[in-house]
N, C-alpha and C positions, 0 to 999 in steps of 0.2 A: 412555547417560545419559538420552536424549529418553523411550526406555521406560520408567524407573526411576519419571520424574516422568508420565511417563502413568502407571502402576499407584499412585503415589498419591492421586493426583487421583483413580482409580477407587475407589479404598478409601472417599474421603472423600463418595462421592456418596452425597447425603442419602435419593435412594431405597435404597439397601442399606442407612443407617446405619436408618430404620426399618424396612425391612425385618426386619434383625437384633432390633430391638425388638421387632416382635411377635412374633419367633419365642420371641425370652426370654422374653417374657409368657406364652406359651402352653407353654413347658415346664415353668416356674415352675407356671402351673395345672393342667396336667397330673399334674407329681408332688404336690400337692397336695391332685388329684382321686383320684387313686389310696391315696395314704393315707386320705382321706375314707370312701374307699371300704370299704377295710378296716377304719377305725371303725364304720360303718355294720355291716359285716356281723359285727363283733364284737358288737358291741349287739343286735343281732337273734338271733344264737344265743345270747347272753348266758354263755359258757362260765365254770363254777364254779374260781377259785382259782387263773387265771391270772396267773403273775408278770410286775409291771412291767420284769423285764429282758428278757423273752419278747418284749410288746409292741413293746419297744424296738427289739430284732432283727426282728418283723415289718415296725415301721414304715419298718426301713431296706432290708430287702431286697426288700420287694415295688414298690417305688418304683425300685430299683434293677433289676430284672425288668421293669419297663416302661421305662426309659429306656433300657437294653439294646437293646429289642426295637424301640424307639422310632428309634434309631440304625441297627440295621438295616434298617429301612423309608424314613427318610429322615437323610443325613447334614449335620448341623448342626454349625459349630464353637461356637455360643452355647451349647449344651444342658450342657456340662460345668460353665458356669459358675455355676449354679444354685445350688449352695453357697452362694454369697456373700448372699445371699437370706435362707438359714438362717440363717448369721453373722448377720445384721443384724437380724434376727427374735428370736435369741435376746440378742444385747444389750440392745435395748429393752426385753425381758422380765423381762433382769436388771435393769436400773435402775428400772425399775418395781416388783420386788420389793425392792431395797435399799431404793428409797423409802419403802415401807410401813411406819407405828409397829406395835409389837411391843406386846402384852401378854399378858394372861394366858390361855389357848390358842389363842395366835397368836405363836409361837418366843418366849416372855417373855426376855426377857436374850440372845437370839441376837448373833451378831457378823453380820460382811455374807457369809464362808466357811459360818455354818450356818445363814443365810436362803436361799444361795442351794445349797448342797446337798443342805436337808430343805424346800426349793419347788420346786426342779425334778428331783432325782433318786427323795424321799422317804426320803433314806439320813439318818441310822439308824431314822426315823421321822418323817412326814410334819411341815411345821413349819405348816399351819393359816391359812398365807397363803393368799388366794385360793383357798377351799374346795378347799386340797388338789387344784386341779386345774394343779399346775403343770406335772406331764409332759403332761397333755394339749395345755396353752397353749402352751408355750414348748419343750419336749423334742423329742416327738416329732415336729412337725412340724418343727424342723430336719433331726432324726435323717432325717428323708422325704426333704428337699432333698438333703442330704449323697449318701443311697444314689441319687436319682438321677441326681445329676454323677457318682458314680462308675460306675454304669452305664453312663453315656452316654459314658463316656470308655473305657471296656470293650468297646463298641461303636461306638466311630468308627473308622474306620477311614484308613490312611496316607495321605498325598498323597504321589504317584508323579512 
């Protein structure tokens, strides 16, 4: 019993609770940095006629390639939770796009389903909200977070 509530007490010690903090911080910027990264080098080769569901899959596996590798260099149980990030990332982006008045080419008569599936996916075609830059705002940087909690959960390994 006296163990139980020692290993409590140790969970709850405010140097590990920050500790854990900045580790989040710095995975969170990490996969981040890595998509950036990839944005960057997409824009510097500028490659013609690239499909945004391409993109999409780069922006999720190469964030997932570093949190992988991330994980085998140093094991973190924070690094998986990075997702959540995403999640929250892309909510605000939706309410920020429902929010927006609609006119004429900008989704005229759209509902809040095809505000926010031709803003952030551009299916069936772009809907003209925030110059059309919604997978880059709100898409794929989740799609980043997502691939690298799943990476890094690909890469943790068991407690024994």
């Amino acid at each position: 019993m006296q163990e139980m509530l020692s290993g409590d007490i140790e969970e709850r010690n405010p140097s590990k609770v920050s500790h854990q903090a900045i580790w989040f911080s710095s995975h969170v910027a990490l996969a981040l940095g890595s998509w950036l990264a990839l944005m960057l080098l997409g824009y510097a080769f500028n490659p013609p006629a690239v499909s945004q569901i391409i993109i999409l899959l780069a922006s999720t596996a190469v964030p997932l390639l570093v949190g992988y590798g991330m994980m085998r260099v140093r094991q973190d149980e924070t690094a998986p939770l990075v997702w959540l990030v995403g999640l929250i990332w892309l909510l605000i982006i939706s309410l920020w796009i429902l929010d927006m008045p609609t006119g004429p080419n900008a989704c005229f008569q759209c509902d809040a389903t095809d505000k926010l599936s031709r803003t952030l996916f551009s299916l069936p075609r772009p809907s003209g909200l925030i110059d059309d830059d919604g997978p880059f705002i709100g898409t794929w940087p989740a799609a980043a977070l997502l691939g690298y909690s799943i990476g890094a959960r690909l890469g943790l390994r068991k407690k024994t």
